[in-house]
C-alpha positions as CSV (number, residue, x, y, z in Angstrom):
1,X,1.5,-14.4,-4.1
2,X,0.4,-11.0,-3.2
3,X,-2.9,-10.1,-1.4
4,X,-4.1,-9.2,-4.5
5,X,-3.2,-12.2,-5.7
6,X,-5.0,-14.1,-2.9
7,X,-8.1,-12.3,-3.6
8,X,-8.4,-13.0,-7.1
9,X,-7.7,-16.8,-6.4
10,X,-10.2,-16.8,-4.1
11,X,-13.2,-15.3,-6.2
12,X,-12.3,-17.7,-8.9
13,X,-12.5,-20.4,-6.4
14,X,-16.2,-19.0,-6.0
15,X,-16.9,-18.6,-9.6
16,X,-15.8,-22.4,-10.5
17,X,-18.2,-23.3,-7.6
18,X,-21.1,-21.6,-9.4
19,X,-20.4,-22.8,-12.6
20,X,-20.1,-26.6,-11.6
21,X,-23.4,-25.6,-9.6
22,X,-21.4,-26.6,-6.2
23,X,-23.1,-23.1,-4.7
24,X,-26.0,-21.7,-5.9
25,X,-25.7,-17.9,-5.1
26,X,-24.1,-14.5,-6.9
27,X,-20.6,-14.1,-7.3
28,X,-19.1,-11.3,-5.7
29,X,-17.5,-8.4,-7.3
30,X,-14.7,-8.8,-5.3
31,X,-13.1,-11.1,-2.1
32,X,-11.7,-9.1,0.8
33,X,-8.9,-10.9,2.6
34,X,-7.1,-9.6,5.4
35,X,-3.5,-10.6,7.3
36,X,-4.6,-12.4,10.2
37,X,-5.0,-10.9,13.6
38,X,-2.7,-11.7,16.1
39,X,-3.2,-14.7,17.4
40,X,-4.8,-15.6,14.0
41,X,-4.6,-19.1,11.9
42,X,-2.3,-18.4,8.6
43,X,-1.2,-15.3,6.8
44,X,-4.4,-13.9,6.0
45,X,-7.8,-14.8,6.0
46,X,-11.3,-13.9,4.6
47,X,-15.1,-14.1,5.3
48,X,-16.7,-15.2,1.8
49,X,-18.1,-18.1,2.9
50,X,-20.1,-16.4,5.8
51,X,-21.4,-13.7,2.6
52,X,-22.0,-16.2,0.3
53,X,-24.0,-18.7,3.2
54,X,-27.5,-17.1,3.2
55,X,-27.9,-17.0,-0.6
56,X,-26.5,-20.6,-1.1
57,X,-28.7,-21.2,1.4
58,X,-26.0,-23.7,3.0
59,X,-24.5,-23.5,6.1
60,X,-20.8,-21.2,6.0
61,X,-19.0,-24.0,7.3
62,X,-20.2,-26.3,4.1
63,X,-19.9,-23.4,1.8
64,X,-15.9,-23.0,3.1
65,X,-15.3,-26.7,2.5
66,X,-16.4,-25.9,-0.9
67,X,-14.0,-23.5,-1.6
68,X,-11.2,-24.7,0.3
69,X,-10.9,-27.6,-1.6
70,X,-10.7,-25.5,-4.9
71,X,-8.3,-22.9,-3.1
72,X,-6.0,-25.4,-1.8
73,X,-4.4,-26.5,-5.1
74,X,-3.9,-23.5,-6.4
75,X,0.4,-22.5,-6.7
76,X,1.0,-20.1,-4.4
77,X,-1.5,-21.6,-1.7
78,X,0.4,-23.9,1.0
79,X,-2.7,-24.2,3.7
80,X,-6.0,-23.3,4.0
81,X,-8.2,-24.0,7.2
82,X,-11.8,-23.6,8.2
83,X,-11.5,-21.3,11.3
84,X,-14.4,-20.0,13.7
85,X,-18.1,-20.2,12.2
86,X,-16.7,-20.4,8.9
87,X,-13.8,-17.9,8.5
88,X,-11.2,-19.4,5.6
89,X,-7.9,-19.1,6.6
90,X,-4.5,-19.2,4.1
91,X,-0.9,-20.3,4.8
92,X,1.1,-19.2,1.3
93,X,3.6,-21.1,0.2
94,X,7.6,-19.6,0.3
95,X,7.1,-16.2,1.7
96,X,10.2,-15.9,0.6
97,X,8.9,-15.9,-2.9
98,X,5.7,-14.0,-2.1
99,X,7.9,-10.9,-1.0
100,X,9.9,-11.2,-4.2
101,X,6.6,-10.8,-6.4
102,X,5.6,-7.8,-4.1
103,X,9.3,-5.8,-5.4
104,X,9.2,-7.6,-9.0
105,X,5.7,-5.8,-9.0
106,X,6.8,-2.9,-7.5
107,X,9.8,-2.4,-10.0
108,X,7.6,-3.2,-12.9
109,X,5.1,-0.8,-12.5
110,X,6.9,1.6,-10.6
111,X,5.1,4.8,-9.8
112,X,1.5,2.4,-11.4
113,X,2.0,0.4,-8.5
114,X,-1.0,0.1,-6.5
115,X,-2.7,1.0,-9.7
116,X,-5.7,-1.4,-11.2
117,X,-9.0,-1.7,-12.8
118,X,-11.8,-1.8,-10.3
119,X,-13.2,0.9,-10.9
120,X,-13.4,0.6,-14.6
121,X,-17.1,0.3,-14.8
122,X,-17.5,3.5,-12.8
123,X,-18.7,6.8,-14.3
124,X,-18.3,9.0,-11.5
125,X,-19.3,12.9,-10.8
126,X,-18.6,15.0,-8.1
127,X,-19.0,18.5,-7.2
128,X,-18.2,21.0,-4.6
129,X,-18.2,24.2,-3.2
130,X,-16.1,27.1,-3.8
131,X,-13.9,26.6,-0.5
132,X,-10.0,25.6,-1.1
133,X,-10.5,22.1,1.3
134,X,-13.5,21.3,-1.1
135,X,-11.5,21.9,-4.2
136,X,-8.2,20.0,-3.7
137,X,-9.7,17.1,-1.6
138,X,-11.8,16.6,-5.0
139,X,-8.9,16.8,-7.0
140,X,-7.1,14.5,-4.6
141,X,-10.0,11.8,-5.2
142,X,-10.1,12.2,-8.6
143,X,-6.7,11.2,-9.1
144,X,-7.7,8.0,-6.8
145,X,-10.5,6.8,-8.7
146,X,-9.3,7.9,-11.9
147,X,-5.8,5.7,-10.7
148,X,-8.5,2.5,-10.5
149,X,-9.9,3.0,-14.0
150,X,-12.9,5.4,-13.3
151,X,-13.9,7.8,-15.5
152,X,-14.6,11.1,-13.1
153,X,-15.8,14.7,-14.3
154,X,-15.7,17.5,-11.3
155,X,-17.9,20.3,-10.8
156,X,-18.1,23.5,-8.7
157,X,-20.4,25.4,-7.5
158,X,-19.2,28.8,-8.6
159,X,-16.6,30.2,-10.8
160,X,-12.7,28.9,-9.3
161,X,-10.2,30.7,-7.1
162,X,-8.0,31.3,-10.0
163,X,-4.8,30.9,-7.2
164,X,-6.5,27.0,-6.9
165,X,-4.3,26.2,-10.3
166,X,-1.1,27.3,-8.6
167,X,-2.2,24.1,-6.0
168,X,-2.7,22.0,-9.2
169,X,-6.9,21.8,-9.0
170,X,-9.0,21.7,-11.9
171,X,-12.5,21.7,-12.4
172,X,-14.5,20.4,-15.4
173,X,-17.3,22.9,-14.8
174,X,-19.4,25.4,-12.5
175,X,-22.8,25.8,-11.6
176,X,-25.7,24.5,-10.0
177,X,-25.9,21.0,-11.5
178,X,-29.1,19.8,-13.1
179,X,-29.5,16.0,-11.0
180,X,-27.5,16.0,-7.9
181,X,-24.0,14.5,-7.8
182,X,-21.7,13.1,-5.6
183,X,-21.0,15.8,-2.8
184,X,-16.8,16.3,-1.7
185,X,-17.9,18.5,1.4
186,X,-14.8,18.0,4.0
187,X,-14.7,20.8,7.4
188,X,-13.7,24.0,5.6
189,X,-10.3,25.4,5.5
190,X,-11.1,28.8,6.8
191,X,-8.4,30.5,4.8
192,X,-8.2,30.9,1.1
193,X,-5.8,29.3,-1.4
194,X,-4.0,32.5,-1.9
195,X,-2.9,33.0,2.0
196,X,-2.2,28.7,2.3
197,X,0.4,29.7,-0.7
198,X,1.8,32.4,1.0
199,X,2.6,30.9,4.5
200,X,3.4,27.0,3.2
201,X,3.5,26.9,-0.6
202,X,2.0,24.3,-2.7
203,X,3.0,20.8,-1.2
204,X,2.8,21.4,2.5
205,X,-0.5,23.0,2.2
206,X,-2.1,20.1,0.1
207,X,-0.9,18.0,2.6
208,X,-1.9,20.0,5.5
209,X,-5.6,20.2,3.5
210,X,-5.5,16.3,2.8
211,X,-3.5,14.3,5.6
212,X,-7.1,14.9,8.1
213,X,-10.2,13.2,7.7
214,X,-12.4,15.0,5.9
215,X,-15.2,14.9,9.3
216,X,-11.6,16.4,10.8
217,X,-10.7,20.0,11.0
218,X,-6.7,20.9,8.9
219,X,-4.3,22.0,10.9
220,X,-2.7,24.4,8.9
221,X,0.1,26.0,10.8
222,X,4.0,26.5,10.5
223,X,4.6,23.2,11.5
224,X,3.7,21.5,8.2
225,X,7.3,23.6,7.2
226,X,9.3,22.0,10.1
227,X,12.0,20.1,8.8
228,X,12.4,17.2,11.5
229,X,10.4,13.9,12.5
230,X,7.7,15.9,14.3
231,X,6.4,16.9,10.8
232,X,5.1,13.5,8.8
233,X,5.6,15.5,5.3
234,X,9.3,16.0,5.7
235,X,9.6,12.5,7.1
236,X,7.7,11.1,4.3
237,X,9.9,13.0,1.9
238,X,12.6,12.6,3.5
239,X,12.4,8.6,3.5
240,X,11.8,8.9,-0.6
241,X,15.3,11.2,-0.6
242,X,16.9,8.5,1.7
243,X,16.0,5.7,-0.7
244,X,16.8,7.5,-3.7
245,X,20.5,8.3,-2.3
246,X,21.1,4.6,-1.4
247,X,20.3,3.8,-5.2
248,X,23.3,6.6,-6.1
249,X,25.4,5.2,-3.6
250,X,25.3,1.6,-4.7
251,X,25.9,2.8,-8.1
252,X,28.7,4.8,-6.8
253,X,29.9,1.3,-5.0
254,X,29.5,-0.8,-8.2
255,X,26.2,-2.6,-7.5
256,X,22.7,-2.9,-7.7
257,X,19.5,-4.3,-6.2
258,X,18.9,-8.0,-6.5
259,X,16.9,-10.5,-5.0
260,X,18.0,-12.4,-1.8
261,X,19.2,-15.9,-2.4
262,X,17.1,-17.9,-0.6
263,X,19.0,-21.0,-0.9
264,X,18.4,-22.4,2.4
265,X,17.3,-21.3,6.2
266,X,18.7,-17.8,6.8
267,X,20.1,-17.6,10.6
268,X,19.0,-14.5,12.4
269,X,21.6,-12.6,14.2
270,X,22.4,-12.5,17.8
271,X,20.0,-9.9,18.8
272,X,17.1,-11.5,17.2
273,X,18.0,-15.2,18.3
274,X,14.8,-17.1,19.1
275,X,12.1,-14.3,17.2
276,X,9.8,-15.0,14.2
277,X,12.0,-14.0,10.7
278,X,11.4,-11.5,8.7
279,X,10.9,-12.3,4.5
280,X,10.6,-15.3,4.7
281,X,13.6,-16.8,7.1
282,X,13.5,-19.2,9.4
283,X,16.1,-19.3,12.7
284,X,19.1,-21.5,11.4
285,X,18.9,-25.3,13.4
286,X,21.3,-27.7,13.9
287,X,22.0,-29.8,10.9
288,X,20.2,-27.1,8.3
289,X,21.4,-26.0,5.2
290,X,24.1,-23.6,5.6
291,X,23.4,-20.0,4.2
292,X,24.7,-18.9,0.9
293,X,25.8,-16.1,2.3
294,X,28.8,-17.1,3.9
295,X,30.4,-14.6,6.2
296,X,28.5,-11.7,4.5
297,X,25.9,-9.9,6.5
298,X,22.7,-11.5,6.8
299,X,19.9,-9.3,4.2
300,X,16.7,-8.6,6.6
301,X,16.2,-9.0,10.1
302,X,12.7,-8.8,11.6
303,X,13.0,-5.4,11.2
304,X,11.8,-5.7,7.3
305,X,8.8,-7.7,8.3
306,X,6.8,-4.6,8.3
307,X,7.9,-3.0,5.4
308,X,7.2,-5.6,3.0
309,X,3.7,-6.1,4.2
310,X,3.3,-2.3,3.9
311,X,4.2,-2.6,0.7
312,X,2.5,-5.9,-0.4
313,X,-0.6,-4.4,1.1
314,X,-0.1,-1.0,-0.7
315,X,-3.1,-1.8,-3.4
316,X,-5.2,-2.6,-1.3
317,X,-5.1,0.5,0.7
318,X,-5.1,2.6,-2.8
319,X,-8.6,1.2,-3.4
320,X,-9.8,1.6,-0.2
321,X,-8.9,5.1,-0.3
322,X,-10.5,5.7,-3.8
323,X,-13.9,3.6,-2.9
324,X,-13.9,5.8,0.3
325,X,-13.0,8.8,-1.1
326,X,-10.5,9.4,1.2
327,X,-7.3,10.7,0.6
328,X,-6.1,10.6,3.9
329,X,-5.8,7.2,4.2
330,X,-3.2,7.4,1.3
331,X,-1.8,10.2,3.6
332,X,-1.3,7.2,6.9
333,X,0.1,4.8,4.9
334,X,3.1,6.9,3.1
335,X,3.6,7.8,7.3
336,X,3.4,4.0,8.2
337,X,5.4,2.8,5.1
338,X,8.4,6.0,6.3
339,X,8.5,5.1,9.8
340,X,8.9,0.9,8.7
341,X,11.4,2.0,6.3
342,X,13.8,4.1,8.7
343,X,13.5,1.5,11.1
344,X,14.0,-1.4,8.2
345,X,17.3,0.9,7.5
346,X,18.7,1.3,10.6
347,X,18.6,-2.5,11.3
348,X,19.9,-3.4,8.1
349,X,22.0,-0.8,6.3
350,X,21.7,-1.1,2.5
351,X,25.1,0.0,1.9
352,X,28.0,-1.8,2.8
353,X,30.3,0.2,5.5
354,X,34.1,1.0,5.5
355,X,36.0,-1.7,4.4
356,X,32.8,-4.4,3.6
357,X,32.4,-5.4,0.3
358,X,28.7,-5.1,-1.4
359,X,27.2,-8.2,-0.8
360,X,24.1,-10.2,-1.9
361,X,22.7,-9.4,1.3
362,X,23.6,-5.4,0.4
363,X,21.5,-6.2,-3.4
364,X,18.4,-7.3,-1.1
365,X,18.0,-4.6,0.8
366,X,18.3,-2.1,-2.0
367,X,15.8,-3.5,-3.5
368,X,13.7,-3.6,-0.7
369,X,14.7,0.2,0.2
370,X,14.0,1.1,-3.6
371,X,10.2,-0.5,-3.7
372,X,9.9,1.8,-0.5
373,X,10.9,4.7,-2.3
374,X,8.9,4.2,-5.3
375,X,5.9,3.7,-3.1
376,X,6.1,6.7,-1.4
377,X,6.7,8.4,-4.6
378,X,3.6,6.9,-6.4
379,X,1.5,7.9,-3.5
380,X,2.6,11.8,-3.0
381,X,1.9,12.2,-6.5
382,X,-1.7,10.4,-6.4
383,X,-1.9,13.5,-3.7
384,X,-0.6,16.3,-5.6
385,X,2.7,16.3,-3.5
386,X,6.1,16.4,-5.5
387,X,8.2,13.6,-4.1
388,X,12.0,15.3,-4.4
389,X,15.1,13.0,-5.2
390,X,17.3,15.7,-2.4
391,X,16.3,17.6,0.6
């Protein structure tokens, strides 16, 4: 079960409790759940029952035994708890299995991924000024909301920088609208599209436009052209080459992705001994199933931990971003999902070295290395940004 998942259980939990008249009060448009803090109860958790409390006018702690009860049986659901004033927490069942949806989504809908239909109901316009920042930002969040089922028209002020095309902006119209719209009015550029061409070309200088909040001033400099970590566009790109070479080298080696097995408790290795698992695993105890993986290497340490919930969270932070209008967070989540997938990498190499044979273990990690790749791909291009298969 995916967080998505989760939150549609939960608001049908709500709407069964309305129609059998167990709450009084409006359904939500839509449940928020969140992984657990730190510290937390469960895997994630949600506040519904604290939203819902004043108009059922029931306490949250009755209105959460309400929907716990309908929560709890669904498949997918292992625990849920009654935390705090009225906080309901989840435990899913296998997490094993949950992460396996996550990629089975991921390599369904590929580059869609993230993708839904919230939105759907929205006819949206925006307009803005004549300024590059202005421009592509818009064109940045129309993709967004557009990519959640919105239907969006743009408009500008004044007649377009005709060098805005060469950075992939369009604009539905000019001119002084007749009601006013939805304002895109980030901290201007300074410069104009024509000399952000000139010194970074197309991709570094949307990124350099998009990657700050729009309250933020762009840095706009040579760096966005370095080609080493310090710059988080070549690392972001770099980490969707990366992924796409492991894919050509497996095929090179005879294999592809596959699943993990998940037979049984999964030992960790030495270095780990004694830490929480990663994807599901459990530390191997005396008298547990042995793992189906013989002498091969083991597929994830902790390591892929944060990569998967990157990725499983993915959606969520798509939405976000288009609800906000904010292409930037889409910008810090390809940076976070790069950084989990060099370190998920470097822990657990994908390909087999010298003389080891291609494994099952080798099959899970590709796939888990792919879904990162098509991720990062999916979200450059909902930013304008060409994701290359070499650098």
């Amino acid at each position: 079960m995916t967080p998505a998942d989760l939150s549609r259980t939960v608001l049908h939990a709500v709407r069964r409790a309305v129609d059998e008249d167990a709450l009084r009060a409006p359904v939500p448009a839509r449940v928020r759940v969140e992984r657990t803090r730190p510290g937390g109860s469960g895997d994630y958790a949600c506040a519904v029952a604290l939203q819902l409390a004043g108009p059922a006018a029931l306490p949250a702690l009755e209105v959460a035994a309400i929907l716990r009860e309908r929560v709890a049986a669904e498949p997918g659901v292992g625990r849920v708890e009654i935390t705090g004033p009225g906080f309901l927490s989840f435990t899913l069942d296998a997490p094993a299995a949950g992460d396996r949806a996550v990629l089975d989504a991921v390599r369904e809908q590929g580059l869609a991924y993230g993708h839904g239909d919230a939105l759907r109901e929205e006819i949206l316009q925006f307009h803005h000024a004549r300024e590059v920042r202005a421009a592509v930002t818009a064109h940045a969040v129309r993709r967004l909301v557009v990519a959640q089922g919105a239907r969006v028209r743009v408009s500008c002020e004044e007649a377009s920088d005709p060098d805005w095309a060469r950075l992939g902006v369009t604009v539905d119209a000019h001119g002084t609208p007749p009601v006013p719209l939805t304002g895109i009015r980030p901290v201007p550029a300074g410069v104009t599209a024509g000399e952000l061409l000139e010194r970074l070309g197309p991709d570094a200088a949307r990124w350099g436009l998009l990657r700050p909040a729009g309250h933020d001033r762009a840095a706009l400099g040579p760096e966005l052209l370095v080609q080493g970590e310090a710059n988080p566009l070549f690392r972001v790109r770099y980490a969707h080459a990366r992924a796409r070479a492991l894919t050509r080298g497996a095929a090179l080696l005879g294999f592809t992705a596959g699943h993990a097995p998940y037979a049984g408790p999964v030992p960790d290795s030495e270095s780990h001994a004694g830490t929480a698992q990663g994807a599901g695993h459990t530390q191997q105890t005396p008298g547990a199933p042995h793992t189906p993986y013989g002498e091969g290497p083991l597929p994830y340490d902790g390591a892929a931990r944060p990569l998967l919930d990157l990725i499983a969270d993915h959606p969520g932070v798509l939405l976000a971003a288009a609800r906000h209008r904010a292409p930037d967070r889409v910008a810090r989540q390809l940076e976070a999902v790069a950084h989990a997938f060099f370190d998920f990498h470097d822990s657990c190499p994908p390909l087999p070295a010298g003389d080891e044979k291609p494994s099952a273990a080798h099959r899970a990690r590709l796939a888990l290395a792919e879904a990162a790749g098509t991720v990062l791909a999916g979200g450059l291009s909902l930013l304008g940004i060409r994701a290359p298969e070499h650098l």
